[in-house]
LUMDOFI-661791 format. One line per field, with one value per residue (C-alpha): x negated, y negated, z; residue in three letters. Coordinates in Angstrom, 2 decimals, padded with zeros to 5 digits, always signed. Example, Ala and Ser with C-alpha at 12.3 -4.5 7.8 and 13.67 -1.06 7.14 Angstrom:
X [-012.30/-013.67]
Y [+004.50/+001.06]
Z [+007.80/+007.14]
res [ALA/SER]
This chain:
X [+000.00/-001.18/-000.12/+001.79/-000.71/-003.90/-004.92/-005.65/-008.48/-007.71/-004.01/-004.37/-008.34/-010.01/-014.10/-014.07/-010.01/-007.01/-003.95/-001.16/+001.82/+005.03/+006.07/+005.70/+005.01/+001.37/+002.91/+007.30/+006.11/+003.84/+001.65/+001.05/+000.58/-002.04/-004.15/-004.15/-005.89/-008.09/-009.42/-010.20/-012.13/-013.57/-014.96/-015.52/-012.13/-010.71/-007.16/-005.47/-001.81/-000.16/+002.69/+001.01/-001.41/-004.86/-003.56/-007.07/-007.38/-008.32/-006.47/-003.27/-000.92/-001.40/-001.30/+001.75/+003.05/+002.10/+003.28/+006.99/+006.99/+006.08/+008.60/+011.10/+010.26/+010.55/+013.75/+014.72/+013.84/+015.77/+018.71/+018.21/+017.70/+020.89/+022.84/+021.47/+022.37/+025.98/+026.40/+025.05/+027.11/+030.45/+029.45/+028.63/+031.83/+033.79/+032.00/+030.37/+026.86/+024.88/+021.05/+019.48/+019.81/+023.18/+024.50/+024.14/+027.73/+028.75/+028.50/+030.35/+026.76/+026.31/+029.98/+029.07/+025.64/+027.51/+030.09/+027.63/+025.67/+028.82/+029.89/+026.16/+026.46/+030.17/+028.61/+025.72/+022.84/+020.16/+019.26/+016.22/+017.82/+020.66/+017.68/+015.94/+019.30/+020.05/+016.37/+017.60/+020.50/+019.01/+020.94/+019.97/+018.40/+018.91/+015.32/+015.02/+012.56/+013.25/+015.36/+013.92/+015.92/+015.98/+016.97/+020.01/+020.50/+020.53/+022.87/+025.42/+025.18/+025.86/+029.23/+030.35/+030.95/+033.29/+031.84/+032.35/+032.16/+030.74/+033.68/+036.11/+033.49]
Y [+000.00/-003.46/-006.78/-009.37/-011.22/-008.94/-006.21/-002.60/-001.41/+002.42/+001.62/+002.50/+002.25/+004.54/+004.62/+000.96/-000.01/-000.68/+000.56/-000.90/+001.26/-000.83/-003.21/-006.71/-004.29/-005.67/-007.70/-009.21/-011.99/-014.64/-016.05/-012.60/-011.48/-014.38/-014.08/-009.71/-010.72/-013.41/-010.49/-008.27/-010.28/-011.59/-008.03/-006.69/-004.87/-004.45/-004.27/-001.54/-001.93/+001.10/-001.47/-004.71/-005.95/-007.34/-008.68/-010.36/-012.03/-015.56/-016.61/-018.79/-015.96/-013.32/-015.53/-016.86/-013.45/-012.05/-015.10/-014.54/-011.40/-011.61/-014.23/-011.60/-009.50/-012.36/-012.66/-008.94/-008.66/-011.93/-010.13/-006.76/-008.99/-010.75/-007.47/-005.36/-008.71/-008.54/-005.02/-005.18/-007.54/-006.28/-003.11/-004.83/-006.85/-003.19/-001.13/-003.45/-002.20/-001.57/-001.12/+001.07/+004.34/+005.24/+005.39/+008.51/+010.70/+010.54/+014.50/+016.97/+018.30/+014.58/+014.00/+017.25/+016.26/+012.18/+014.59/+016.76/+013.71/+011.34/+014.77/+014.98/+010.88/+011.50/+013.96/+011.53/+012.59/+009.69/+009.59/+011.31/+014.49/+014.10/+015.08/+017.79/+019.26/+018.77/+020.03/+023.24/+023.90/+023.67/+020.54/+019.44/+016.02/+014.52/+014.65/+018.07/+016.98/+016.67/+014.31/+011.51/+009.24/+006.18/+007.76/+008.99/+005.72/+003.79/+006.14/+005.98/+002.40/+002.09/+004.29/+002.66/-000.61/-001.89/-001.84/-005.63/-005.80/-008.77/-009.75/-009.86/-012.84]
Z [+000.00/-000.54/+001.50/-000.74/-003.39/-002.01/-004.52/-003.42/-005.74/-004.98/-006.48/-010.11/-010.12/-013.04/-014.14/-013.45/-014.86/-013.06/-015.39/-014.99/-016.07/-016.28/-018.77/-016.65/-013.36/-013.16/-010.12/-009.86/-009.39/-010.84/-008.45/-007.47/-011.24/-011.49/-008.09/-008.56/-012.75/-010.72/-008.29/-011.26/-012.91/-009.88/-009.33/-012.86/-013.86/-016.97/-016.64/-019.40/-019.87/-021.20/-022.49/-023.69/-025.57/-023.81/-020.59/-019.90/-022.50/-022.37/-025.91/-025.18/-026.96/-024.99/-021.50/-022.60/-023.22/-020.14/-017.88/-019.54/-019.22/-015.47/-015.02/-016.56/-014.34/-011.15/-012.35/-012.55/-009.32/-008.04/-009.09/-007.66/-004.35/-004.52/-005.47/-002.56/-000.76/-001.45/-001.42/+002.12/+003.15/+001.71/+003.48/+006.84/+006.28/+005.88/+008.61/+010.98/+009.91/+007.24/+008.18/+010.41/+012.24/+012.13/+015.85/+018.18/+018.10/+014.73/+014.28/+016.09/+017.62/+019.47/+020.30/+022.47/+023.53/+024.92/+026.99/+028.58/+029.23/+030.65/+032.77/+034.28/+035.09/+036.74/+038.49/+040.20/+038.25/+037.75/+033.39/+034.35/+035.76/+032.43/+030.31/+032.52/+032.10/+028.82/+027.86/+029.81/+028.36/+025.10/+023.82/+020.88/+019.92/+016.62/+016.15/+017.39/+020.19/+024.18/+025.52/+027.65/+030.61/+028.00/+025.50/+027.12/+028.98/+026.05/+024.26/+027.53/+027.38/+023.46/+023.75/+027.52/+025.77/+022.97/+019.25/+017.88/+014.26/+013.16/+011.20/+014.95/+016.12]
res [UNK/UNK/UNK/UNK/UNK/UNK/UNK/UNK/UNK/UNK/UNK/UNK/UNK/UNK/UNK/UNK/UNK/UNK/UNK/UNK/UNK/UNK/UNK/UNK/UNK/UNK/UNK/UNK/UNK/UNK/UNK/UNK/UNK/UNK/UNK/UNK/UNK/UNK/UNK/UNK/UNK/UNK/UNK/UNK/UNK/UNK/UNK/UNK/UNK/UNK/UNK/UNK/UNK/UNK/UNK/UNK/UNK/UNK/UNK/UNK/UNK/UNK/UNK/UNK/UNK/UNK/UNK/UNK/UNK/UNK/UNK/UNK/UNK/UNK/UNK/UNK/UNK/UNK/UNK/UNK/UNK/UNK/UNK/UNK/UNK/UNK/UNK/UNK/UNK/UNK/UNK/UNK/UNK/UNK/UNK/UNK/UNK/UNK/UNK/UNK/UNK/UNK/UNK/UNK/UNK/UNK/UNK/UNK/UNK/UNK/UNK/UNK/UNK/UNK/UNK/UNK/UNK/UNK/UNK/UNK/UNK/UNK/UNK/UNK/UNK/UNK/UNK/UNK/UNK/UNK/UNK/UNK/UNK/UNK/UNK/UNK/UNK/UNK/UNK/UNK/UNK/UNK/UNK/UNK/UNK/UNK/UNK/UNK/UNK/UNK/UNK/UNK/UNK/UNK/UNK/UNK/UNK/UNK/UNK/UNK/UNK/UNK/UNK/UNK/UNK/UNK/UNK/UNK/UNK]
């Protein structure tokens, strides 16, 4: 992975190239596209496209090519933004939520685990002694590992008070 406008020379780095495979993918956006060719020639790399002509090239043509077709693709990706923006937010708007782990007791398996658990509290144990006992019994987790006292705190918490959507603010 590389950070925002830094280039990772083991991404696409071959015998001295960096390839860049994807019509405008070089970098979605320009400044990026611009600094990433400035650190390749800085250190001696010839960048191959697989879908353009000679993206290093110092000849107007071919810079003016490449800088539209990077701000095609800036613009591509403005709208995939705004999209998974709205969908989000219709979603959110619908169900309350849209990011995230999806909250503990959905399945049948964890409706049974926040029983056992609110039983055990009704009973007087501390969270601690909830998740000895539930590691006993053999209850499952949703990650499959052992239960610990905040985890089952936190998920006693969660289903003790009232879910407000953000739409009943």
């Amino acid at each position: 992975m590389r950070e925002e406008g830094k280039l990772d020379l083991d991404e696409g780095f071959i015998d001295g190239s960096f390839a860049a495979t994807k019509k405008g993918g070089l970098a979605r956006d320009l400044m990026v596209q611009k600094s990433t060719i400035a650190d390749l020639v800085e250190n001696g790399i010839i960048l191959i496209s697989v879908a353009e002509p000679d993206l290093m090239a110092i000849d107007p043509t071919p810079i003016l090519m490449r800088q539209m077709m990077g701000a095609v693709a800036q613009y591509d990706k403005s709208q995939i933004v705004l999209k998974l923006r709205a969908a989000g937010m219709r979603k959110r708007a619908a169900q309350g939520r849209c990011e995230g782990r999806k909250p503990f007791g959905r399945d049948e398996g964890e409706k049974m685990a926040i029983e056992r658990m609110r039983a055990l509290r009704a009973d007087g144990l501390a969270f601690d002694r909830i998740a000895e006992r539930l590691n006993a019994e053999g209850v499952a987790t949703r990650t499959g590992k052992r239960w610990h006292e905040v985890v089952v705190n936190r998920i006693l918490q969660s289903v003790s008070r009232p879910q407000v959507r953000k739409t009943d603010r």
